[in-house]
C-alpha positions in Angstrom: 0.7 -2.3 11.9 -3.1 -2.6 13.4 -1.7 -6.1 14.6 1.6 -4.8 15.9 -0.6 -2.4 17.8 -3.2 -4.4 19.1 -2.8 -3.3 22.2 -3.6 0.4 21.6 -6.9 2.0 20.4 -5.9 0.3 17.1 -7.9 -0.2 13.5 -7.3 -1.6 9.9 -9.4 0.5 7.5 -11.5 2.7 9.7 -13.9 4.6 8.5 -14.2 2.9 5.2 -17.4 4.2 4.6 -15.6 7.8 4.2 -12.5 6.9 3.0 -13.3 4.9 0.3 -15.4 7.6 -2.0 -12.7 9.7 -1.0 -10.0 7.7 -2.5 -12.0 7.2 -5.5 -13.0 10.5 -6.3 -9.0 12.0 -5.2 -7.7 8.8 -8.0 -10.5 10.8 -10.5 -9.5 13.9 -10.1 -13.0 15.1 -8.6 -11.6 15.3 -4.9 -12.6 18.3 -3.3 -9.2 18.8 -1.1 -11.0 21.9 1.3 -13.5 20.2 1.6 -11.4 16.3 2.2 -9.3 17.7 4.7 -12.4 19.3 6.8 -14.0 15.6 6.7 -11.0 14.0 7.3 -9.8 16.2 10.7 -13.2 15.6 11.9 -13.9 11.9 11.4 -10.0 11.6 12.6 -11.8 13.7 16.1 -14.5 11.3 16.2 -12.5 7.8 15.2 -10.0 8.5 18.4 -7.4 6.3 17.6 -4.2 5.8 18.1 -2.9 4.2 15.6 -4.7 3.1 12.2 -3.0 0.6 9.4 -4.7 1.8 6.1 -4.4 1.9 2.2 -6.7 4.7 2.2 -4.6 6.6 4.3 -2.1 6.2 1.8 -4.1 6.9 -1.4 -5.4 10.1 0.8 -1.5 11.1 2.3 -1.6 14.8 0.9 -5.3 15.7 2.7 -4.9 13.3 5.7 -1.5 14.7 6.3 -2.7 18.6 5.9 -6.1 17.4 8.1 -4.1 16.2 11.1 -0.3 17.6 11.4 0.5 16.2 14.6 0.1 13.3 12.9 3.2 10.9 12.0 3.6 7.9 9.9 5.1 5.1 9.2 5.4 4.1 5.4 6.4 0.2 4.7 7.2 -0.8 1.5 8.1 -3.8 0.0 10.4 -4.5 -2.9 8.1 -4.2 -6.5 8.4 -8.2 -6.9 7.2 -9.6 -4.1 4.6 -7.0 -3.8 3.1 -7.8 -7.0 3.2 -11.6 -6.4 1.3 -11.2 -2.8 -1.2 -9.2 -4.4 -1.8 -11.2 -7.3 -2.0 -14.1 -4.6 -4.7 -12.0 -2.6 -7.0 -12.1 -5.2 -6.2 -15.4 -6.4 -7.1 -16.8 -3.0 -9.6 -14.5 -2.2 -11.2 -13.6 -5.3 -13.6 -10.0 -4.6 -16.7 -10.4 -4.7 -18.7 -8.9 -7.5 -19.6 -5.3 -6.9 -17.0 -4.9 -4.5 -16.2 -1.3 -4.4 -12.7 -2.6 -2.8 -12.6 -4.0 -6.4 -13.8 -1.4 -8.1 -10.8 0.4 -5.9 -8.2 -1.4 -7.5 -9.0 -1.3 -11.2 -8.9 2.5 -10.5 -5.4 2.3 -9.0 -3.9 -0.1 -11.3 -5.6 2.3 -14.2 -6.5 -1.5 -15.8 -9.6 -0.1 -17.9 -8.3 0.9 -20.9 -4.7 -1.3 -20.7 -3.5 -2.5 -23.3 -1.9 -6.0 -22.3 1.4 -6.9 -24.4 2.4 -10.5 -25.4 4.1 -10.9 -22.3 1.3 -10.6 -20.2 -0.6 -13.4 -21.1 -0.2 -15.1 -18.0 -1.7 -11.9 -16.6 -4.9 -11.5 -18.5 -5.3 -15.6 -18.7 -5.8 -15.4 -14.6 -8.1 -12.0 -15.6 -5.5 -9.7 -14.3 -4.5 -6.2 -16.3 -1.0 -6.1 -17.6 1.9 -6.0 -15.5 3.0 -2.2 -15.7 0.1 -1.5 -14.4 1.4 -3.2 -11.0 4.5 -1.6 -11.0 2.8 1.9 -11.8 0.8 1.6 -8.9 4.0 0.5 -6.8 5.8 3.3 -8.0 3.2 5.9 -7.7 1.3 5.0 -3.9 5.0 4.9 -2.8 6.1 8.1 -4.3 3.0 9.8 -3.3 3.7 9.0 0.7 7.4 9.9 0.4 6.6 13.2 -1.6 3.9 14.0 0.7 5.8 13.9 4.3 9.0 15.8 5.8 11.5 13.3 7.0 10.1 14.5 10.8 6.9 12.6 10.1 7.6 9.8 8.1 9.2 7.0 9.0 9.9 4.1 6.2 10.3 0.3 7.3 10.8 -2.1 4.7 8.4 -4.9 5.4 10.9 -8.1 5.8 12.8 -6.1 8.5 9.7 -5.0 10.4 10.1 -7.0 13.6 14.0 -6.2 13.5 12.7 -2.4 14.1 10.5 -2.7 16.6 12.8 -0.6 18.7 13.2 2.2 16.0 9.0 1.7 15.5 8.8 1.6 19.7 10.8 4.8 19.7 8.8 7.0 17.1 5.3 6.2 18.1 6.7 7.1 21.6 5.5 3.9 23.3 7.4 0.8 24.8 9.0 -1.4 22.8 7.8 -4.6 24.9 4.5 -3.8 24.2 4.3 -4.5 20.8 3.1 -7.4 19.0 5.7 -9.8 17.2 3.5 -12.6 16.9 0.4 -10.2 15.0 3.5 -8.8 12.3 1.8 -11.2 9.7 -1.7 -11.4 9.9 -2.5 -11.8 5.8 0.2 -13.7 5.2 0.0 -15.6 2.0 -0.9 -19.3 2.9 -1.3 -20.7 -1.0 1.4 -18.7 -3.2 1.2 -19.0 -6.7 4.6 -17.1 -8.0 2.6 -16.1 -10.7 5.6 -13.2 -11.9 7.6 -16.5 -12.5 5.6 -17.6 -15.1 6.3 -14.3 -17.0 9.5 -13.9 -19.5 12.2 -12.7 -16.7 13.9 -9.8 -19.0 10.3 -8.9 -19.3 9.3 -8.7 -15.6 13.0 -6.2 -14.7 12.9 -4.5 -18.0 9.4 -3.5 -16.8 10.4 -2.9 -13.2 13.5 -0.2 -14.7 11.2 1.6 -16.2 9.0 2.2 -13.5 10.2 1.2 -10.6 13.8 2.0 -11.2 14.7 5.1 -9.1 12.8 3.5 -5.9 14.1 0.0 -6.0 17.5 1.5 -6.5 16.9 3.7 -3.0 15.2 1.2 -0.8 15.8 -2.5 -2.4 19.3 -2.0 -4.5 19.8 -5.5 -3.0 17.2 -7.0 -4.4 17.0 -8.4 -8.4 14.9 -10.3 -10.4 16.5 -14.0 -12.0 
């Protein structure tokens, strides 16, 4: 969306320094929410953007949203399966450094300490990665969260593969012209090796998993879309 926007006062991340300890003390319960949503409205002051493309921003949805309320958002979501394949091709491809606390981020989110991993996710833990409920958890949760969190009058939901097809619809809510957003900057972290790592798992395995987590939501946003 940062990319889309590029020609507005426009950021990925900001304020990562602030939002990242955030995150991980809101995903511990030890967030202080007064306390957030005073830091947040004033870093939000003192950012001055326009528009901002974040994961934070999701993980911090409830505070963020309470901290600015003349804020709207726009909430894409992807179906569960290809989701968890570009993010296991991320780090595949980009592996995180060691000590990253973008790392130590994710383990938090996925819940992986502590996972037990099941025969069927030995593809999974051979490549160092937790099992895969704890992927579709995380899908199901972030996603709920942001829906949850927001009255239909502030959020708007895109489904990634039709992102360019609503440009007008995106045009339209952020109240700016449609011609001067950015087709050609919709896919800047495109994956460039994949690795379909979910293929290599048992298939009644991967949607049996997906139903039990994932279930309601895929049937809502992707009821088109199944697993072979």
């Amino acid at each position: 969306m940062a990319g889309i926007f590029s020609r507005y006062r426009n950021a990925h991340h900001p304020d990562t320094e602030v939002r990242l300890p955030l995150a991980s003390a809101l995903l511990k319960d030890e967030l202080d929410e007064v306390e957030a949503m005073q830091l947040l409205r004033r870093r939000d002051s003192l950012l001055w953007l326009e528009i901002e493309s974040s994961t934070l921003a999701g993980i911090l949805i409830k505070p963020l949203a309470d901290a600015c309320p003349t804020k709207r958002f726009v909430l894409t979501i992807r179906d569960v399966y290809s989701w968890c394949d570009s993010w296991l091709d991320h780090n595949i491809n980009w592996p995180p450094a060691p000590g990253s606390p973008w790392a130590a981020l994710d383990r938090l989110r996925l819940g992986a300490d502590g996972s037990e991993p099941t025969r069927f996710d030995a593809p999974l833990t051979a490549l160092g990665f937790p099992p895969l409920r704890c992927f579709f958890q995380l899908w199901a949760r972030h996603n709920s969260e942001v829906l949850d969190a927001l009255s239909p009058d502030r959020l708007l939901v895109v489904r990634t593969h039709e992102l360019v097809e609503r440009f007008p619809d995106i045009a339209a809510w952020a109240g700016v012209p449609p011609e001067t957003l950015q087709a050609d900057q919709a896919w800047l972290f495109r994956t460039v090796e994949p690795h379909r790592v979910l293929a290599t798992l048992d298939a009644s395995y991967v949607r049996e998993t997906a139903d039990q987590y994932c279930g309601i939501l895929m049937a809502e946003h992707f009821a088109d879309v199944t697993w072979h």
